[in-house]
N, C-alpha and C positions, 0 to 999 in steps of 0.2 A: 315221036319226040325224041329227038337225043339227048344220053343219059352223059349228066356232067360226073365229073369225080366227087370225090367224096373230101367236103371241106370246102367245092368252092363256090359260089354262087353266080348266075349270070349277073348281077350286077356288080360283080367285085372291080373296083377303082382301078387297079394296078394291070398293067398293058405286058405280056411276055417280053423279053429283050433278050439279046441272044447273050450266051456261055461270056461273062468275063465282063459284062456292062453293067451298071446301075440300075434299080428300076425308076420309071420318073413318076413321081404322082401328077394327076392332071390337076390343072388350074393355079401350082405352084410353078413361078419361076426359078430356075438355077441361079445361086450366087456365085460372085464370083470369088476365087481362093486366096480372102484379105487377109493379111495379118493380125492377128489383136492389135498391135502399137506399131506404131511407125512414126521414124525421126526426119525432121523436114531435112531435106538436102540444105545445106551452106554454102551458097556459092563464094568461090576464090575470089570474088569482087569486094564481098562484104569483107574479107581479112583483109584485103590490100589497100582499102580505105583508112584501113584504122593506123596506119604506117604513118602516113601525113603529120596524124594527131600526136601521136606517141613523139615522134620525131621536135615539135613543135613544143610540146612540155619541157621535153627532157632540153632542148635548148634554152625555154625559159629560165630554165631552174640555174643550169650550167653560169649565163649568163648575169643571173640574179646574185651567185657565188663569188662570180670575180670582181663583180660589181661592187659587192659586202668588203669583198679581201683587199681591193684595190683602196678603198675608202681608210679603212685600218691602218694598211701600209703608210697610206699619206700623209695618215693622222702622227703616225709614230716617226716617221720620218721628216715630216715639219715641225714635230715637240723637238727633236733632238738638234738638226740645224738651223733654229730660230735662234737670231740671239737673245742672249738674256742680257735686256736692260730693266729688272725690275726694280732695281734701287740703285741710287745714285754711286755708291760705295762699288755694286758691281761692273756699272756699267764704267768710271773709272778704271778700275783693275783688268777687266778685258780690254777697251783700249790700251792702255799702255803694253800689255800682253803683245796683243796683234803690233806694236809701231813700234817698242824695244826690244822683244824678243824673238818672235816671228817674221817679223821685218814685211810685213804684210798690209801696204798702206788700202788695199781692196778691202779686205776684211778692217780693219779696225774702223775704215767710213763705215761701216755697220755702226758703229758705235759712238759715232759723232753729228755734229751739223754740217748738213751739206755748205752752208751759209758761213760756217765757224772760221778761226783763223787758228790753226793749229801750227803754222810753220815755225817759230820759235822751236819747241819741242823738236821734228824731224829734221832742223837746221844743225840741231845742237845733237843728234843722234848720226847725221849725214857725218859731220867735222868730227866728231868723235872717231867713227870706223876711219873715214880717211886716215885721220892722224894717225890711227895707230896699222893700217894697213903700209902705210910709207916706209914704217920700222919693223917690217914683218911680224907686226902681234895683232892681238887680237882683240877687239873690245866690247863687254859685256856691261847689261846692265838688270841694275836692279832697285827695287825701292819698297818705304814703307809709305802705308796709307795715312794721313792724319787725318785732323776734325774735317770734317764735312756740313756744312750748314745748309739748310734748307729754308727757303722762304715761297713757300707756294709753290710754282710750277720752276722755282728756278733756286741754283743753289752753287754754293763754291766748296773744292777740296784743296788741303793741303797736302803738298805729296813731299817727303823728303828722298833725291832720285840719289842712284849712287854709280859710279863708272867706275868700272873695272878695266884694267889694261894686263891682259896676259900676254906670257911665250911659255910655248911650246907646255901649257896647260898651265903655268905658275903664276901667280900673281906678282906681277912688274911696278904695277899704281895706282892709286885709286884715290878715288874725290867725290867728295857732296856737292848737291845744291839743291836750293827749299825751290819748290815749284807752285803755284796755286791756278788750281781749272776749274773755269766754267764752267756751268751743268744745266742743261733746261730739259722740262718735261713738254712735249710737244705733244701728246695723247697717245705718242707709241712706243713708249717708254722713258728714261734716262738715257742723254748723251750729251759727250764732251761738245763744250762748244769755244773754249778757248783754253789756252795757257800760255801763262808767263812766271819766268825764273826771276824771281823774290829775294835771291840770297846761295 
């Protein structure tokens, strides 16, 4: 019988292997050399999808702001060139504004009836400037407001008007006369709807 060494038994599990190799136990498989943790790959499809979305928001949003701002603008900008015919007293003094002193027969129909007969008034404003453009002056006007009566949706002013005739900035001539204008409320404010010189 040959004599083993000392320490090992013929039944011993583990197989010789040469200088610089592992020994392998029998009946175990090799693993293979996993990481503890590992991070899923992220493919460059999932980032580029998200582009779309982000793109799509930030447009909502943009568009939701100009939207807001534009709303605001139009709000402050139709308070400011609305006219104002809240009361009969005003809507008077802005006409006369826009048709004696602005000479602006577009704007002061803001302030009158389409239907109205206003030509006395701009007859007596037309003959005025002629006259005194023929003598090279100038003519200005001006006035005060009086009683204003109201009855319901309609209502008359007295206005006492005054003409000025200038040169060369001086006061040349001047003259009254009593004016009285009709006023009705139509549902979108106060506006002139007639006048006639009284005096």
């Amino acid at each position: 019988m040959e004599a083993q060494p000392y320490g090992q038994t013929p039944s011993s599990s583990s197989e010789w292997s040469p200088v610089g190799a592992e020994p392998v136990a029998h009946g175990l498989s090799a693993l293979p050399n996993t990481p503890a943790s590992q991070h899923p790959a992220v493919s460059p499809r999932t980032t580029a999808n998200k582009w779309p979305l982000r793109f799509a928001i930030a447009f909502g949003t943009v568009t939701i702001l100009c939207t807001g701002l534009g709303m605001v603008l139009f709000y402050f900008y139709d308070k400011a060139t609305r006219p104002d015919r809240s009361t009969p007293a005003i809507a008077v003094q802005n006409y006369l504004f826009q048709t004696l002193q602005a000479g602006s027969d577009a704007e002061a129909a803001k302030y009158s009836c389409s239907a109205g007969d206003l030509s006395a008034l701009t007859d007596f404003r037309d003959t005025a400037i002629a006259i005194a453009e023929a003598h090279s002056d100038a003519a200005g006007f001006t006035w005060t407001l009086g009683v204003v009566q109201i009855s319901g949706s309609a209502g008359t002013a007295a206005v006492e008007l005054e003409r000025d005739t200038t040169k060369n900035g001086k006061l040349v001539a001047a003259s009254t006369s009593e004016w009285t204008f009709d006023l009705r409320d139509n549902g979108d404010g106060w506006r002139v709807c007639g006048a006639h010189q009284v005096g």
